[in-house]
C-alpha positions as CSV (number, residue, x, y, z in Angstrom):
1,X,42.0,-12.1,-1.1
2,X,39.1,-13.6,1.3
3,X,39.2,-16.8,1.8
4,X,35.8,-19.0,1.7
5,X,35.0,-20.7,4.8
6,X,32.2,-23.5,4.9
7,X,30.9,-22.3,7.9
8,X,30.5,-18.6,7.3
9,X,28.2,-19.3,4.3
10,X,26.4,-22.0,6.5
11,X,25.3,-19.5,9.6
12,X,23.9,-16.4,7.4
13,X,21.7,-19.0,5.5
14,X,20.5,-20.4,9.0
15,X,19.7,-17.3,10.5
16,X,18.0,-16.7,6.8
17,X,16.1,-19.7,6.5
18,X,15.1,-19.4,10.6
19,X,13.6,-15.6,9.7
20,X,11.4,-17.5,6.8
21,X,10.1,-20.1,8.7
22,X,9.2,-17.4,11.8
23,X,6.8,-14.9,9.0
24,X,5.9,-18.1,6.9
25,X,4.6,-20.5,9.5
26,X,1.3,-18.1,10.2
27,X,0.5,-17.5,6.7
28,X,0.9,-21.6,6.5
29,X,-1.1,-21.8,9.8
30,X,-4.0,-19.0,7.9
31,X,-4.1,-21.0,4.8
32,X,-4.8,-24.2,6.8
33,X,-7.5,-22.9,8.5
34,X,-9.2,-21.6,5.8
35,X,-9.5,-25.0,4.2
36,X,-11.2,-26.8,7.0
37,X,-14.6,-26.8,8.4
38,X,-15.4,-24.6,11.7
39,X,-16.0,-26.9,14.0
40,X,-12.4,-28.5,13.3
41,X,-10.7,-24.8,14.5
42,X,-13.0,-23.9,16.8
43,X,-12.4,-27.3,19.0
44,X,-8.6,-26.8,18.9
45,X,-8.3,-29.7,16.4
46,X,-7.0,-28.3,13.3
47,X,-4.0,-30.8,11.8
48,X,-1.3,-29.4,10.1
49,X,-2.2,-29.9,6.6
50,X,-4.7,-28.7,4.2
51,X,-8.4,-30.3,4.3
52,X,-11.0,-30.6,1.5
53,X,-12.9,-27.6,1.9
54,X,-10.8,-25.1,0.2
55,X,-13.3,-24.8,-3.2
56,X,-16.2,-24.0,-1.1
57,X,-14.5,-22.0,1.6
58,X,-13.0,-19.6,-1.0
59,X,-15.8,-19.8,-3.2
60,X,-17.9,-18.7,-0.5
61,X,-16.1,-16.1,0.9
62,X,-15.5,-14.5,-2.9
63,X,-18.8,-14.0,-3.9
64,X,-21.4,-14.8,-0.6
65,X,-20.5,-13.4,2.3
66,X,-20.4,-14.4,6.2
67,X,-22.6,-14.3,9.0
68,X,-20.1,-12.1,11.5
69,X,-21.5,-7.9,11.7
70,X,-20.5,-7.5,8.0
71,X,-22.3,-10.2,5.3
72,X,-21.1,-8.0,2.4
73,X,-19.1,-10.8,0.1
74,X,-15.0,-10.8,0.1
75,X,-15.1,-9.7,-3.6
76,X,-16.4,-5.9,-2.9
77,X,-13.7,-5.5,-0.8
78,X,-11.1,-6.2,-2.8
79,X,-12.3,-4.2,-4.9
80,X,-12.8,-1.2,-2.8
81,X,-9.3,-2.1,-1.3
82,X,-7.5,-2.2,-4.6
83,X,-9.2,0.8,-6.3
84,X,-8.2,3.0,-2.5
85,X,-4.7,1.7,-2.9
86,X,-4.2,2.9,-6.6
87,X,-6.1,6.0,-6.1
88,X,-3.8,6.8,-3.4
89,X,-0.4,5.3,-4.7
90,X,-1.0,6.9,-8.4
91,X,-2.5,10.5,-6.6
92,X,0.7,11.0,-4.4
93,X,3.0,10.3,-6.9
94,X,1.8,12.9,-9.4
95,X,1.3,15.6,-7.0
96,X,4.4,14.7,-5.6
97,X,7.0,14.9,-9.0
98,X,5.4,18.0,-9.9
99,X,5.3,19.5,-6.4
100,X,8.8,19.0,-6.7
101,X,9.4,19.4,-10.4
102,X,7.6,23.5,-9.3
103,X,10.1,24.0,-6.4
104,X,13.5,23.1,-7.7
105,X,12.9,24.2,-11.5
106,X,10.8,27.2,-11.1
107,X,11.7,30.7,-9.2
108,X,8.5,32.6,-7.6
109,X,8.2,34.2,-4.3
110,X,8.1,32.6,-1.5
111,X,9.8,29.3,-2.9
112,X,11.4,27.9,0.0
113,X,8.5,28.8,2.4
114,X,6.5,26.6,0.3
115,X,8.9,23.4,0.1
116,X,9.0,23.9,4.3
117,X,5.3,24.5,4.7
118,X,5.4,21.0,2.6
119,X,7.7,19.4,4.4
120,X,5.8,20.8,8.2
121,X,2.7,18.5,7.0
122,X,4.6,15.5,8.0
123,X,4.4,16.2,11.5
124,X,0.8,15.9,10.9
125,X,-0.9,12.5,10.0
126,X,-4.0,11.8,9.4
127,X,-4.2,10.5,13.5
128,X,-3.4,14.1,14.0
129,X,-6.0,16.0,12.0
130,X,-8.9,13.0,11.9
131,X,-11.3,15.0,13.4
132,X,-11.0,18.6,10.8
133,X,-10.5,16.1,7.9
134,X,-13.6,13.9,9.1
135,X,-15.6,17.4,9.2
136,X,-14.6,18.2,5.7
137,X,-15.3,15.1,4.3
138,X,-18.6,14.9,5.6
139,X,-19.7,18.8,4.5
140,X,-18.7,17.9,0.8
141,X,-21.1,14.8,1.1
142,X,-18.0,12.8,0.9
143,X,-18.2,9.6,2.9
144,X,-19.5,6.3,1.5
145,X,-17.6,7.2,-1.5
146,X,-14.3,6.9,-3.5
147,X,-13.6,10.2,-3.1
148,X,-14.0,10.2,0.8
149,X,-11.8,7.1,0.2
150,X,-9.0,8.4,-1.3
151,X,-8.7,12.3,-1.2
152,X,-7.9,12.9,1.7
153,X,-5.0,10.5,1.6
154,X,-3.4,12.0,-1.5
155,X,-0.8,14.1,-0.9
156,X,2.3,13.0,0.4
157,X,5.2,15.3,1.9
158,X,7.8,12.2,1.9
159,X,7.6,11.8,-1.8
160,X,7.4,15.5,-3.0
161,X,11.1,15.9,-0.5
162,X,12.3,12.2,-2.3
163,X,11.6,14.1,-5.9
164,X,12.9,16.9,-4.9
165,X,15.8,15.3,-3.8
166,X,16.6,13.7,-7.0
167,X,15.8,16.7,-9.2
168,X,18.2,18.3,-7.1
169,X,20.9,15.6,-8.1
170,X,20.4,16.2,-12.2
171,X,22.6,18.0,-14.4
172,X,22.2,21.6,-15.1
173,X,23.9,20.4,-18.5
174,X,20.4,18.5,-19.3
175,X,18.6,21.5,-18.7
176,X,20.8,23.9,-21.1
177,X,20.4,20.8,-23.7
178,X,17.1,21.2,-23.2
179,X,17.0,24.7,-23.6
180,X,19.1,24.7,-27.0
181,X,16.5,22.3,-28.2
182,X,13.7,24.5,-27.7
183,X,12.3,22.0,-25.4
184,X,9.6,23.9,-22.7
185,X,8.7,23.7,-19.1
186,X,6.4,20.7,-19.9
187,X,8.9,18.9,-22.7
188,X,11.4,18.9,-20.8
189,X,9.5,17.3,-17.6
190,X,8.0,14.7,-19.8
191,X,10.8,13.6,-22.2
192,X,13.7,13.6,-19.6
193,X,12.6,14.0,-15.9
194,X,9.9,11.6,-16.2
195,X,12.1,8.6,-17.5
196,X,14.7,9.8,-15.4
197,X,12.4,9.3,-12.2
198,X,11.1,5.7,-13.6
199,X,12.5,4.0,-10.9
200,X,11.7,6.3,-8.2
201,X,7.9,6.3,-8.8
202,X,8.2,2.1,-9.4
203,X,9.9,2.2,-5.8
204,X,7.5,5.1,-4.1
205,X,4.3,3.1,-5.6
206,X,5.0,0.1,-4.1
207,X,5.5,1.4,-0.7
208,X,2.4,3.8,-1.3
209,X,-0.1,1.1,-2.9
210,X,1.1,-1.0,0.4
211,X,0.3,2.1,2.8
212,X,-3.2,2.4,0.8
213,X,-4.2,-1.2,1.0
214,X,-3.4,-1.3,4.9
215,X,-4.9,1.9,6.0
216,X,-7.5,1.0,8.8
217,X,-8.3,3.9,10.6
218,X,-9.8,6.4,7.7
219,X,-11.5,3.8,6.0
220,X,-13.2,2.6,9.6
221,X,-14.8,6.2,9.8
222,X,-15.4,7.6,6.1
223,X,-17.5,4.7,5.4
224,X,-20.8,3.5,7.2
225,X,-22.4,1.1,4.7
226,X,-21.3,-2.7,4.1
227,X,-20.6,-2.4,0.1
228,X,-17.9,0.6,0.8
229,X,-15.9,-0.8,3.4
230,X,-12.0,-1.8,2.6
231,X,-11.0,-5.5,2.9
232,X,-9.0,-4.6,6.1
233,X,-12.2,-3.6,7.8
234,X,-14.1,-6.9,6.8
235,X,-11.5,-9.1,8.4
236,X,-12.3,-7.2,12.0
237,X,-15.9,-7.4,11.5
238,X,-15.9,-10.9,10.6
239,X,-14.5,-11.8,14.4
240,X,-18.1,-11.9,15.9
241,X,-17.6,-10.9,20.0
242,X,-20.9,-11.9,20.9
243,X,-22.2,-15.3,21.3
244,X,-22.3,-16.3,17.5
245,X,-19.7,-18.2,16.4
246,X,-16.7,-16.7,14.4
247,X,-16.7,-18.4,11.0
248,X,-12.8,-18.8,11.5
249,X,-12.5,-20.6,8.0
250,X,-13.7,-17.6,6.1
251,X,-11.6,-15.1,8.3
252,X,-8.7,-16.7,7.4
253,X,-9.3,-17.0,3.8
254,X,-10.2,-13.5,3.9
255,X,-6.6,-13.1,5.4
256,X,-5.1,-14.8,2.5
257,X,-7.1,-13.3,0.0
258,X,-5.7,-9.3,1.4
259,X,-2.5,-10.6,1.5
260,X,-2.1,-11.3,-2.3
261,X,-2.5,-7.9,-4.1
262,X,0.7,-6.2,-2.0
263,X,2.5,-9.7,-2.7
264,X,2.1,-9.8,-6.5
265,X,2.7,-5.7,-6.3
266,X,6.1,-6.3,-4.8
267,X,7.0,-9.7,-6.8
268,X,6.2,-7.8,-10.4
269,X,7.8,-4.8,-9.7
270,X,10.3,-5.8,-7.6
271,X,13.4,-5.6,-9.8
272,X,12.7,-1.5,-10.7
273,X,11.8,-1.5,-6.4
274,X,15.1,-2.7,-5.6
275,X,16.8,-0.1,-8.6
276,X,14.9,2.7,-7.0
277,X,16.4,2.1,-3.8
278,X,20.0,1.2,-4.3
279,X,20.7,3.4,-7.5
280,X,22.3,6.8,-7.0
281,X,23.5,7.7,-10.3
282,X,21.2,8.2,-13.1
């Protein structure tokens, strides 16, 4: 039997408590800011508690705009962000399942070839290939669009090996059942692999809308105008390096505003995340 002792429950929830106060205190510190007036952050004179700005502050950086290299409003971005993000987390989970769904429940030549010609791809990120992609893109009249946006980010070699993983784990028995049932190819995806994989795809799509809504690099190049651009690459163009002034209240509302789609993502789905991780038998 283990015996309970007061000070073993009293040090994990320290150290947990401690981790909190380390990742909460600058999202505190952003959310501050962001309800003050310039001058108060720019003369090193912010106090530690909200001010009476936040209406217009947030109000302004919604739906006007700032003065740094980008004066499209907050709003667009979001937008932009949140349609990229879903594109992405949505595309690479379909292509993925039935990527997956073709090489473990299907025999043609060549099977295995494909899975590793799949699985080769991930020693090739977008970092890797920016320049052929960029090309690409830019022939098919691609960039400044949601298609330039998203396309190119779609397919996804760690999910289609995840699926395939898990396909690999089902009974045979549910495929003869299947079979006696006079279920086909697409039936039998749809009625028993799909809700099968539920929590799979509610755990990939949280990581994937994350990687979508932080992607920095792609979105910095594909797009040239102000109404395109992702809410990641308003916050950097909002830090003005010449001799304006950064409006630091509407860079850190900006800051708070980005950090709320991924939140709620994880907070709504986070009981089928946490199943999609842990679970091994289905």
């Amino acid at each position: 039997m283990v015996e309970q002792h007061r000070f073993g429950n009293v040090l994990p929830h320290l150290i947990l408590w401690i981790g909190i106060l380390i990742v909460a205190f600058p999202v505190y510190v952003a959310f501050v800011g962001s309800t003050h007036e310039p001058t108060i952050i720019s003369n090193g004179q912010m106090p530690p508690w909200p001010g009476a700005h936040m209406i217009e502050n947030y109000y302004r950086t919604i739906f006007v705009g700032t003065s740094g290299t980008t004066r499209e409003p907050v709003g667009t971005m979001l937008i932009n962000s949140f349609i990229m993000a879903m594109v992405i987390a949505c595309g690479k989970i379909a292509i993925s399942i039935l990527s997956a769904y073709a090489i473990v429940y299907f025999r043609f030549p060549l099977q295995m070839t494909a899975f590793w010609v799949i699985f080769i791809t991930l020693m090739l990120p977008v970092e890797v290939r920016i320049y052929p992609t960029y090309k690409i893109a830019a022939d098919l009249n691609l960039l400044d669009t949601y298609a330039g946006l998203t396309l190119p980010l779609v397919a996804s070699a760690t999910a289609t090996l995840l699926f395939r993983q898990f396909f690999m784990t089902v009974p045979d028995e549910l495929v003869e059942a299947s079979r006696i049932d006079g279920a086909g190819p697409f039936r039998f995806f749809k009625d028993t692999l799909l809700p099968l994989s539920r929590t799979n795809m509610a755990a990939l799509f949280v990581i994937l809308f994350i990687y979508g809504w932080n992607q920095y690099l792609w979105p910095l190049l594909i797009t040239t105008r102000d109404e395109m651009q992702t809410i990641v690459i308003g916050i950097k163009k909002m830090i003005v390096t010449a001799d304006a002034i950064t409006e630091w209240q509407l860079v850190m509302a900006t800051a708070m505003l980005a950090m709320l789609p991924p939140v709620a993502v994880v907070v709504l789905m986070q009981k089928l995340f946490v199943r999609g991780l842990v679970e091994t038998e289905k």
